[in-house]
Structures are given as structure tokens and as C-alpha cells.
BAPAMAR-180222 format. One record per residue (C-alpha): y, z, x. Coordinates in Angstrom, 3 decimals, padded with zeros to 6 digits. Each point is the difference from the previous one (the first is absolute). Layout:
<sites>
Y:Y, Z:Z, X:X
...
</sites>
This chain:
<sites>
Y:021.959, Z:-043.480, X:010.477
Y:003.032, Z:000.839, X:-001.927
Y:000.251, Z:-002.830, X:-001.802
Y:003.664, Z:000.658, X:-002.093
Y:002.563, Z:-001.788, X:001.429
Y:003.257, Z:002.029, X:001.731
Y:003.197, Z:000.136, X:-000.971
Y:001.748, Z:-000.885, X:003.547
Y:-001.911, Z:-003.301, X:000.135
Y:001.706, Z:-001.346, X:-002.850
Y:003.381, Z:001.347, X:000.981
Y:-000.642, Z:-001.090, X:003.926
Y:-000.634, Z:-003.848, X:-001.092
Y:002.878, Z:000.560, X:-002.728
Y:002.304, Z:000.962, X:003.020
Y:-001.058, Z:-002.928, X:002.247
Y:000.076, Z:-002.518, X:-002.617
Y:003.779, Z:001.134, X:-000.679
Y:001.170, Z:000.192, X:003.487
Y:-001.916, Z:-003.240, X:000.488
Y:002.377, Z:-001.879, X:-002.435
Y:003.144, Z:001.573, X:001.794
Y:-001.427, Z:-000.777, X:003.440
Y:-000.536, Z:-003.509, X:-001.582
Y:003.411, Z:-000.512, X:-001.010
Y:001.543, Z:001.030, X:003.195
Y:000.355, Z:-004.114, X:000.699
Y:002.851, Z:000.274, X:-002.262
Y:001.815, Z:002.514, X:002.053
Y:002.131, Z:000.295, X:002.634
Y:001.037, Z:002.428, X:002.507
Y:-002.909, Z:002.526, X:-000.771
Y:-001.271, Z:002.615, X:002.763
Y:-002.638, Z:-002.063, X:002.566
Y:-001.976, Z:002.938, X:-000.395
Y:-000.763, Z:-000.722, X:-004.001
Y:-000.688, Z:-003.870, X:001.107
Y:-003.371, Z:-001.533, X:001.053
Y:-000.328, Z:-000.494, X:003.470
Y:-000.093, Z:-003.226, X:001.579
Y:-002.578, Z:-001.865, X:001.548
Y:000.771, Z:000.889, X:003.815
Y:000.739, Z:003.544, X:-000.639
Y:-001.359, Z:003.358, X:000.757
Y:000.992, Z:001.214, X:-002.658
Y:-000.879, Z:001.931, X:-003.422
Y:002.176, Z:-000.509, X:-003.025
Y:000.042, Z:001.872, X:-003.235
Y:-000.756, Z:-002.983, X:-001.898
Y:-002.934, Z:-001.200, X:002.766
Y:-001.877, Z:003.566, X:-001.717
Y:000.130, Z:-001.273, X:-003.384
Y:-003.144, Z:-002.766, X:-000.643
Y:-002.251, Z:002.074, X:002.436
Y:000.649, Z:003.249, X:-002.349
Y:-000.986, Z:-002.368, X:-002.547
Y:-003.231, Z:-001.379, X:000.936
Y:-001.102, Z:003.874, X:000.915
Y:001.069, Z:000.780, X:-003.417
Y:-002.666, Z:-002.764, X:-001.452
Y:-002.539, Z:001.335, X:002.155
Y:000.962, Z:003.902, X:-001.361
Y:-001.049, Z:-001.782, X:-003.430
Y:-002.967, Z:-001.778, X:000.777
Y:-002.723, Z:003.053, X:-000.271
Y:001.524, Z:000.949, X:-003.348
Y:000.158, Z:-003.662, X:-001.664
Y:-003.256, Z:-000.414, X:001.327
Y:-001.288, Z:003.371, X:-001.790
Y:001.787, Z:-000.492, X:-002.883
Y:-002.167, Z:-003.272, X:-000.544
Y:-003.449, Z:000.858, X:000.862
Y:000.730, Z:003.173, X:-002.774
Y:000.241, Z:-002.542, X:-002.207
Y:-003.633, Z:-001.592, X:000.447
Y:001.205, Z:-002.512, X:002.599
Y:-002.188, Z:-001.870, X:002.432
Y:000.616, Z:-000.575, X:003.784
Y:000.182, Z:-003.573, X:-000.691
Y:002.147, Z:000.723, X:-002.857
Y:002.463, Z:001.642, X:002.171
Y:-000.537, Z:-002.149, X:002.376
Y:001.160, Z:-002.863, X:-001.636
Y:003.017, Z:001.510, X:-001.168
Y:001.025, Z:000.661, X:003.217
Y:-000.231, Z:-003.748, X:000.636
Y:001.545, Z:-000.862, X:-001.982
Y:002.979, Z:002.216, X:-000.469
Y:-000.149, Z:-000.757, X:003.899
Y:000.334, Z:-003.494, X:-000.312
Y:002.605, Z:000.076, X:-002.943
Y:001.828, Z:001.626, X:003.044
Y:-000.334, Z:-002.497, X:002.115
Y:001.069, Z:-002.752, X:-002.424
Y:003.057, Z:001.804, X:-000.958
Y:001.169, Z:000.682, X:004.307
Y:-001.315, Z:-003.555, X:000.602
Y:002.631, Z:-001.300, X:-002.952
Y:002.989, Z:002.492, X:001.565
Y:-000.606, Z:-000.668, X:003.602
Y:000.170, Z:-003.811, X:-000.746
Y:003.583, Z:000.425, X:-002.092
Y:001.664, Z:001.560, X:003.289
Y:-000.858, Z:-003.285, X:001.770
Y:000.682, Z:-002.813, X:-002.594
Y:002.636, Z:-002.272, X:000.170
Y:002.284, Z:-000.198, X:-002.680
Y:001.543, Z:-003.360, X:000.300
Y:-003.306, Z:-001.440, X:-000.304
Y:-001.725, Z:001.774, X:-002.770
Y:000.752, Z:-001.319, X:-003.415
Y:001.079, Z:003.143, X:-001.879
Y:001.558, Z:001.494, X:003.224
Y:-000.883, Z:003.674, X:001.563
Y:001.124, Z:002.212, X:-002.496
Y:-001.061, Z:-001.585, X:-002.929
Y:-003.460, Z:-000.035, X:001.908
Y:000.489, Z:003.493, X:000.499
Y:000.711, Z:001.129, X:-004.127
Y:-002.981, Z:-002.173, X:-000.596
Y:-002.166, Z:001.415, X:002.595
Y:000.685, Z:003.338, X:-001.340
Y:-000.334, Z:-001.273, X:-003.578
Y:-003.220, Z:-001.086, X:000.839
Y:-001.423, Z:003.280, X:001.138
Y:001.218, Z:001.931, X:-002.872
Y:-001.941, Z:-002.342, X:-001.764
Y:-003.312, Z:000.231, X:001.452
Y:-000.070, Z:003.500, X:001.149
Y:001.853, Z:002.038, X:-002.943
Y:-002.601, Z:002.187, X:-001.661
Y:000.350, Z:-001.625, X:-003.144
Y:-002.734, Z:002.403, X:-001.559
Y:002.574, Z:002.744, X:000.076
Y:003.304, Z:-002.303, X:-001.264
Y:000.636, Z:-000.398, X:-003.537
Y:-000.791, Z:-003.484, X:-000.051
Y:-003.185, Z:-001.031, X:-002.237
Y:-003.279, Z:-000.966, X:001.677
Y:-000.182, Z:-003.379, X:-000.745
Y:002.971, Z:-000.814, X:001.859
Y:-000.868, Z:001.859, X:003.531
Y:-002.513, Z:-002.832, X:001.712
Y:002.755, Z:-002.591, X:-001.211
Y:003.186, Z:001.721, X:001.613
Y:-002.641, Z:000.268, X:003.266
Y:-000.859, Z:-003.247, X:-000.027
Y:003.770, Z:-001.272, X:-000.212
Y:000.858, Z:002.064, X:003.020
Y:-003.237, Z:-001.202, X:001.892
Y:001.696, Z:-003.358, X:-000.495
Y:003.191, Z:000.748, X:001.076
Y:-001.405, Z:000.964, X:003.005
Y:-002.132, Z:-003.181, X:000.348
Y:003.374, Z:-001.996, X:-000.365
Y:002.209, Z:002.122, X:002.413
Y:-002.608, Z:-000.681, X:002.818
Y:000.034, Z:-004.155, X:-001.067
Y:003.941, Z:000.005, X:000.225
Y:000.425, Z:002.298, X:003.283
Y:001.805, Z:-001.269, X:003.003
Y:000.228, Z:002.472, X:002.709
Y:000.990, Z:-000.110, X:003.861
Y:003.469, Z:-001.307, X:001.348
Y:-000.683, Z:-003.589, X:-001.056
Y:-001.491, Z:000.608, X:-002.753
Y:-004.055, Z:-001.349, X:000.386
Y:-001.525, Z:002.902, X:000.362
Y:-002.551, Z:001.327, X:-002.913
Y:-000.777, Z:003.369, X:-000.790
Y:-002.254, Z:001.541, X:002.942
Y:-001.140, Z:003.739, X:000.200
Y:002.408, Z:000.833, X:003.197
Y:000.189, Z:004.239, X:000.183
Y:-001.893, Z:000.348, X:-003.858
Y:003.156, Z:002.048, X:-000.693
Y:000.074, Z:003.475, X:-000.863
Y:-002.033, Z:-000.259, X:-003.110
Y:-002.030, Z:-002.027, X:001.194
Y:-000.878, Z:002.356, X:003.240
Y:000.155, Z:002.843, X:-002.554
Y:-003.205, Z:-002.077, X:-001.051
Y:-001.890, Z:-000.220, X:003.052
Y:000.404, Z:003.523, X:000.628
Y:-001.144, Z:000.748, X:-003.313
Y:-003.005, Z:-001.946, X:000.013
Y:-001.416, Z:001.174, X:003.164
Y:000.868, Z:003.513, X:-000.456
Y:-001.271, Z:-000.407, X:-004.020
Y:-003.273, Z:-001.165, X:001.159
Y:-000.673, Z:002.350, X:002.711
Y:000.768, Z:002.744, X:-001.916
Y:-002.440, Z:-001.652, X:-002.778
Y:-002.874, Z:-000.582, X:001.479
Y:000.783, Z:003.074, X:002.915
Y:-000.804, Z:001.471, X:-002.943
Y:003.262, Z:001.964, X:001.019
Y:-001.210, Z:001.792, X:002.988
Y:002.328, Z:001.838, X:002.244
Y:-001.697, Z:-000.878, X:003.023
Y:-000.159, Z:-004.137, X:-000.941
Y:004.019, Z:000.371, X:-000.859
Y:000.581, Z:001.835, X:003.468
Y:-002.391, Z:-002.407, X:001.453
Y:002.410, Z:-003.663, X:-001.535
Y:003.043, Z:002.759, X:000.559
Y:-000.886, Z:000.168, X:003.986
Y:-001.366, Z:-003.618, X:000.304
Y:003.411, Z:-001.519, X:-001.596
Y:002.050, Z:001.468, X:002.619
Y:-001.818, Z:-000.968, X:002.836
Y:000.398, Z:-003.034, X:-001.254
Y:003.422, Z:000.365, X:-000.309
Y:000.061, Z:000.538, X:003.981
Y:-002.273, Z:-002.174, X:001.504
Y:002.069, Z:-002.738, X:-002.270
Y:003.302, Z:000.718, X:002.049
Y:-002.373, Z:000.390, X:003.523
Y:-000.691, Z:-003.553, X:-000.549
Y:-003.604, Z:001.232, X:-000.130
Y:-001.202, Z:-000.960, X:-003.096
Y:-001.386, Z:-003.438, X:-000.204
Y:001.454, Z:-001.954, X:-002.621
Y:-001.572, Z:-001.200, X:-003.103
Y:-001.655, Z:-003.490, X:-000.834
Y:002.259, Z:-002.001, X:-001.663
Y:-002.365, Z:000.021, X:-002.999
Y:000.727, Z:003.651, X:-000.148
Y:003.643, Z:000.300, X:000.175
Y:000.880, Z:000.628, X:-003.012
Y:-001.678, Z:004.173, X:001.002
Y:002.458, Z:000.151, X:002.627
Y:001.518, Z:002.871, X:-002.317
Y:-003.014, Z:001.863, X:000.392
Y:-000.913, Z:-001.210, X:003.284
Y:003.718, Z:001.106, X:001.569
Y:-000.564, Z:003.720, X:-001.830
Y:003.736, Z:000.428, X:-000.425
Y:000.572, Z:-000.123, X:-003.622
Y:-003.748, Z:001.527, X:-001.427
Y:000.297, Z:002.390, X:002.058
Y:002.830, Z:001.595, X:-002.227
Y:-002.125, Z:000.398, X:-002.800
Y:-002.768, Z:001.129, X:001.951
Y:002.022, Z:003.031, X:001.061
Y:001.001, Z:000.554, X:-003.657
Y:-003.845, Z:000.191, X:-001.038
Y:-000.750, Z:002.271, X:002.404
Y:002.623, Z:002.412, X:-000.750
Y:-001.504, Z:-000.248, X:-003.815
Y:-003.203, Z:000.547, X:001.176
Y:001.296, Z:003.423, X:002.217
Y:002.007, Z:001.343, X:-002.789
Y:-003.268, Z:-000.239, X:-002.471
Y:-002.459, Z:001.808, X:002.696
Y:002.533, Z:002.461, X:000.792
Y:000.696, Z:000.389, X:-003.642
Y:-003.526, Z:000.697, X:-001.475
Y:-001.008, Z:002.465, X:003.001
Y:003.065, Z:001.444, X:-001.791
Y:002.153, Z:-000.232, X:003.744
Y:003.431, Z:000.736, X:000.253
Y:000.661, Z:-001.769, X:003.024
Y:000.500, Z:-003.200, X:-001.539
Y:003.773, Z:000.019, X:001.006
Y:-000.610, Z:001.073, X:002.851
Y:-003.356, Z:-002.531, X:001.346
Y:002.182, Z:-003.040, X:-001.850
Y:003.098, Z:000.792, X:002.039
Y:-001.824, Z:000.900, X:003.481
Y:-001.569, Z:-003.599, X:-001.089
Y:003.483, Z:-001.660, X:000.491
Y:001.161, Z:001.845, X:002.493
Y:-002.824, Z:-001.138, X:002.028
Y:000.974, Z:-003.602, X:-001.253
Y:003.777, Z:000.073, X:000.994
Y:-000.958, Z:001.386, X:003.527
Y:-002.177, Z:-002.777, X:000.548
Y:002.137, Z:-002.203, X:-000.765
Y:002.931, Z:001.320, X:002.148
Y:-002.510, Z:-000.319, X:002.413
Y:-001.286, Z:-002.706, X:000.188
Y:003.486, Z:-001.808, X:-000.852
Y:000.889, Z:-000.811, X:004.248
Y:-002.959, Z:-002.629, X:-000.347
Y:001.001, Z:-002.204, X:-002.751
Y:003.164, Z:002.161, X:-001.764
Y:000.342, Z:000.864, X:-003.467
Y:000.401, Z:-003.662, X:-002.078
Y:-000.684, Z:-000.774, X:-003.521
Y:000.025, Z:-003.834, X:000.267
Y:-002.007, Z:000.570, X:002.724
Y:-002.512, Z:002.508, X:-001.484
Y:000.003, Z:001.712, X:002.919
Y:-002.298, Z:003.392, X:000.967
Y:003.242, Z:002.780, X:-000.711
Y:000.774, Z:-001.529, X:-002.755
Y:-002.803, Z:000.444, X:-001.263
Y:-000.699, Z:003.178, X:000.901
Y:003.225, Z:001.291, X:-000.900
Y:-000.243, Z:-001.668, X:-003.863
Y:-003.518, Z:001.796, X:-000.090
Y:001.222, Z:003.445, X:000.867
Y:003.086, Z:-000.400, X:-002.493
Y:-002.234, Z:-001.502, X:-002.698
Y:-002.723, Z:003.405, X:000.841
Y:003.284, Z:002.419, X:000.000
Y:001.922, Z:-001.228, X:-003.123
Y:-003.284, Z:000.222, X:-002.213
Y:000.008, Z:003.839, X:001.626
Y:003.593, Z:000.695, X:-001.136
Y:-000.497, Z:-001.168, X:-003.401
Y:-002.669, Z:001.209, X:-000.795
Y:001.419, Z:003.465, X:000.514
Y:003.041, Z:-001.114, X:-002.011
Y:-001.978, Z:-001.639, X:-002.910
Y:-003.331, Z:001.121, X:-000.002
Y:000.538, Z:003.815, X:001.636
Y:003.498, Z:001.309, X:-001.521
Y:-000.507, Z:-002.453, X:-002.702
Y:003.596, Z:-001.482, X:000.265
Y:-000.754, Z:-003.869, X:-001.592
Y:003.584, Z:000.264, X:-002.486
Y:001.985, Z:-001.284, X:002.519
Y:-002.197, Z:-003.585, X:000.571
Y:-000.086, Z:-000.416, X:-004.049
Y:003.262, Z:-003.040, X:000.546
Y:-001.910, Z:-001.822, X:002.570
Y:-003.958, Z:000.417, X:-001.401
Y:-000.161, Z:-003.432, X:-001.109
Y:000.220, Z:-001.326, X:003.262
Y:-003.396, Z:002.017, X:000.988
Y:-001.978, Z:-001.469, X:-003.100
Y:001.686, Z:-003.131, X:-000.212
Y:000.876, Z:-000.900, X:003.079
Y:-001.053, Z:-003.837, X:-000.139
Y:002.641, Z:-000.144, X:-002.602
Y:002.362, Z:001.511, X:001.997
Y:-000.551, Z:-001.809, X:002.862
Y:000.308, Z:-003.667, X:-002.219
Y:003.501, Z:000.902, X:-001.632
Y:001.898, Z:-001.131, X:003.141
Y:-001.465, Z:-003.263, X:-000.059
Y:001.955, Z:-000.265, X:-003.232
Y:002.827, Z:001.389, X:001.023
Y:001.108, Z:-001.754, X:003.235
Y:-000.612, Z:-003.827, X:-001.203
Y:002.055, Z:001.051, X:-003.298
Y:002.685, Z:001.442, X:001.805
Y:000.278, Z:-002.437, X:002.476
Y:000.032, Z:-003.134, X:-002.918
Y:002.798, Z:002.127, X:-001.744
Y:002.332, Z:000.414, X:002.824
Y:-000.214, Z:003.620, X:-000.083
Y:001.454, Z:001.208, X:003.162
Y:001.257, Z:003.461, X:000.523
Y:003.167, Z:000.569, X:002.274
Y:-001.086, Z:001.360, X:003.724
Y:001.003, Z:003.199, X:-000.367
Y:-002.890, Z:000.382, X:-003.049
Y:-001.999, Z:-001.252, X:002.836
Y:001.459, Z:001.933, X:003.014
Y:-001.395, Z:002.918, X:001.653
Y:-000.783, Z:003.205, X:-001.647
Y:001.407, Z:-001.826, X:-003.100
Y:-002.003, Z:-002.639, X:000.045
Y:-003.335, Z:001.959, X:000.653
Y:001.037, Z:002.477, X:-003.099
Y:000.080, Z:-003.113, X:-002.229
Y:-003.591, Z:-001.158, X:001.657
Y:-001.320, Z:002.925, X:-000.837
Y:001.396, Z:000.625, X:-003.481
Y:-001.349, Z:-004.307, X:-000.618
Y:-003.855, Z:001.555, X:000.985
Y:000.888, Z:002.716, X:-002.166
Y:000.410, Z:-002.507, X:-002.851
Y:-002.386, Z:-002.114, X:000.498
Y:-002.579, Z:002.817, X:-000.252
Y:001.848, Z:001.326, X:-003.592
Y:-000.473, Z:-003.282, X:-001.219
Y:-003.396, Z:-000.276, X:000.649
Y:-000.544, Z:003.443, X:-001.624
Y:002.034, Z:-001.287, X:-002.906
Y:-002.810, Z:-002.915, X:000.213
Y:-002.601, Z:002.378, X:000.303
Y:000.323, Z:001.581, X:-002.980
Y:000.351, Z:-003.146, X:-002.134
Y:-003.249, Z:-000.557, X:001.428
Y:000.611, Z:-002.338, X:002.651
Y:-001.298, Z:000.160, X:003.405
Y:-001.624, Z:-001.848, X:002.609
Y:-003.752, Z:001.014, X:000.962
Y:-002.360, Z:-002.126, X:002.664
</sites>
């Protein structure tokens, strides 16, 4: 296996994680074209910013066979690895588990109120999950500042009132989208691991997770124990499948690469082609929903995710054009960090009074400013970065 990493799978997650901010800050905006919006609930319908967290979780699984290399090289066991998966996984889960939770609390009833719960929140993760052996900061005081966030977290879960009235605690609800980032990533992680990163065992979870996806909207598949609940990630097939997809397409592109092919672009984008018809297909049964995690949609996210690894890597890895991505490479080697900032930056504007007029928040306007905020949120964090401070699970 080719075991150096590419070039376009830095600048593909670096891309996501940017438009990921602006899609996340189009709450702020009015007026703004439906077709940029997610869609709702009901709707068969795809929306630019429905594309964005399933391009993400294929872009984890493009990683996976390279992180994994990269630490057996360096003398590590499968248990090793193993365990760092779980717990990177679970450091996932925690974190989604602590967002998911602050869209539902209540805050009349909690002590400090919502967005001082949020700042601390996000305090609190810097905290525990900065990689401290890279920062300036001596040795001695790294455990410490870890500890200090570990109990900041402690004592945000002992003072949180969620739910309309107010007595509801903390409860796992949808894990939120770092915390389903984590189930994907453990399953997939594993698989891979002790698949001992076979094509055939990847194809094999690749096929099995999309059956799964269908028989779960046939009303065919027979629903967990209540013990067992807490897999219904896995179980449903939805959101590993993602990652799945982004594995195999690593896997493809290092066969076709050491029998020296040059039909990578051309087997990666026949891939999602394939994908996007079968989801167009298959979208009369149950239509094309993200909050639904329906069949098309999934299909359709899987083809994209296969076709925009094709196109960059004949951008970035083929005519060797990377100059252009320099401004925005922190987001695809930091992108925890980047994805933390606006946890900062909403509760601090909101406890300020900051409020820009509409038309700043208006139309083609207001999505210019969006954009140019995820802009600056990823400068900052490459200003960060260089300082040596950045988050790391």
C-alpha cells in the first residue's frame, strides 16, 4: 500500500470544515436561497448544506487506512491502536453528548444561564483536549490545566436544567454530530483494524450498511433490545456508512496506485456515479431526506463524497495545484479547533449585545459576511496553530 498521505484529503476536509462553519451560521441569516438551506423534515428534498456532514464522515473514513499505517510504522500494536480508537471515539462522544444537551437546556432554570454554559462548555474542551505537548506551556502544568477542565465539565452537568420546564438532565438524545462522528469512527476504526484492511471486508461492512439502511425504512428490520440501544447508530447504517464509503475509496486509490493504474479518476468517479443513480432511484420509495437518513440521500452523499475526492485529486495531487488552499489549510489539520471557535463566539456575542443591522444579515449580503466569519475563524485558528495551540483527540 501507498502509505503517504495525499494532498486532496487534507484540502477536501479543509473545504468541508470551512463551508461547515458558514452552513452553521446560516441561523443568523435571513432571506438566503432555499436551495443553500437544509431541508426540512417532511421534504423531498436535497439542500446544499444537507451534503456537508455526510462529505465529512467520508472524509474520516478517506483517513482511516493512513492513520492506521502511520501507527503500526511506528511499532504499534493492534490493541494499541485499538485503544486509541476508543478512546479518541469516546472523547467524541462526550464532547456531542455535552453539545446536543446545550441545544435543549433551559435557560431560566440553569444557574449560570445558556450562554455562559456554552463559553464554559467550550472552555472546558480546550482544556482537556488541547495537545498541550506541542503548546509552549511547561510540562508540569499540562495534567493540571486537564484536570481543571475535567471539572468544569463535572460541574456543568451538576448545574444543567434542560427541557421547557426546566427538570430535565443531560440525556444522550441524537449523540450530536461529534458524537456520531464517533460511532462511525469506531466501527469503521476497528474493522479496518482488525480487517486487517482488506478490500473485500470494507466492501463486505460497505454493502451490509446499506442494506441496513433499507430494510430500516421497509420497517423490516427488527428493532434492538433496549439494552442495546445505544448501537442504534450502527444498527440504522445511516451515518457509518459515510465513512465506510470513504475507506473504500482509500483502499481503491492504493490498489490502483501500486499496480501503477491510471484509472483512478476514472474507477473513483464511475464509483459515484453509480452512487447518485442509485439514489435517484431509489428516491420514489422513501425520497431524498437528511433528517430522515433516507436511501437517496445516502446514495447521493456517497457518490459526491467518491467524485469530489476524484476532482481533487487531479487538482492537488495530479497538476499539483495546492497554492490556492494555503488560507484555509488549518481547517484540514485543525479542524476540531475550528469547529470549537463558534462556541465562543455566539454566547460572547450574544452577552455583548452585538447585533448587526439586517441588511449585514440579508440575502447575498448576509451570506458574504457568513462566509467571510468561517473564513476568520479558520485564520485564527492558523494564527493559533502556529503559537502552538491546537486541539488533538
Amino acid at each position: 500500500m501507498a502509505q503517504n498521505r495525499i494532498a486532496s484529503i487534507d484540502v477536501l476536509r479543509a473545504l468541508t470544515m470551512l463551508l461547515m462553519i458558514w452552513v452553521n451560521d446560516f441561523w443568523s441569516l435571513i432571506d438566503i436561497p432555499k436551495w443553500l438551506q437544509h431541508a426540512s423534515a417532511t421534504e423531498d428534498y436535497l439542500g446544499f448544506s444537507d451534503i456537508i456532514f455526510p462529505l465529512f464522515l467520508f472524509i474520516v473514513g478517506l483517513s482511516i487506512p493512513y492513520a492506521i499505517a502511520v501507527r503500526k510504522k511506528k511499532g504499534d500494536s493492534n490493541v494499541a491502536i485499538a485503544k486509541h480508537v476508543l478512546i479518541r471515539s469516546i472523547s467524541l462522544l462526550v464532547i456531542g453528548v455535552y453539545m446536543v444537551n446545550f441545544e435543549s437546556i433551559n435557560h431560566d432554570s440553569t444557574s449560570i444561564g445558556k450562554q455562559w454554559w456554552e463559553i464554559l462548555m467550550a472552555l472546558a474542551v480546550v482544556l482537556i483536549w488541547m495537545n498541550w505537548k506541542r503548546s509552549p506551556l511547561p510540562k508540569k502544568m499540562h495534567i493540571p490545566i486537564q484536570l481543571v477542565g475535567l471539572g468544569i465539565l463535572i460541574w456543568l452537568a451538576v448545574v444543567y436544567k434542560g427541557g421547557a420546564h426546566g427538570d430535565v438532565w443531560m440525556k444522550t438524545q441524537w449523540w450530536g454530530i461529534l458524537g456520531l462522528i464517533g460511532w462511525a469512527y469506531l466501527l469503521n476504526g476497528l474493522v479496518f483494524l482488525y480487517g486487517k484492511g482488506k478490500l473485500a471486508v470494507i466492501f463486505g461492512l460497505f454493502v451490509l450498511l446499506n442494506i441496513l439502511v433499507v430494510l430500516s425504512h421497509s420497517d423490516l428490520l427488527p428493532k434492538l433490545p433496549k439494552y442495546l440501544s445505544f448501537l442504534g447508530v450502527w444498527y440504522g447504517g445511516t451515518v457509518p456508512v459515510f465513512t465506510t464509503g470513504g475507506i473504500l475509496a482509500t483502499l481503491l486509490f492504493q490498489r490502483l496506485s501500486i499496480n501503477k493504474s491510471k484509472s483512478i479518476v476514472s474507477v473513483l468517479t464511475l464509483i459515484g456515479i453509480i452512487c447518485i443513480c442509485y439514489g435517484l432511484l431509489i428516491r420514489p420509495y422513501w425520497g431524498i431526506s437528511k433528517i430522515q437518513g433516507t436511501p437517496a440521500w445516502v446514495g447521493i452523499c456517497l457518490g459526491i463524497g467518491f467524485i469530489s475526492f476524484a476532482v481533487l485529486y487531479v487538482i492537488c495531487d495530479v497538476k499539483k495545484h495546492t497554492k490556492w488552499a494555503t488560507i484555509i489549510s488549518p481547517a484540514g489539520t485543525a479542524t476540531l479547533t475550528c469547529y470549537m471557535i463558534p462556541y465562543f463566539v455566539y454566547p460572547i456575542a450574544i452577552l455583548l449585545n452585538i447585533d448587526f443591522p439586517d441588511f449585514l444579515n440579508t440575502g447575498v449580503v448576509g451570506l458574504i459576511g457568513s462566509f467571510v466569519f468561517a473564513l476568520l475563524v479558520v485564520l485564527l485558528v492558523g494564527w493559533f496553530q502556529k503559537r502552538g495551540y491546537s486541539l488533538k483527540l
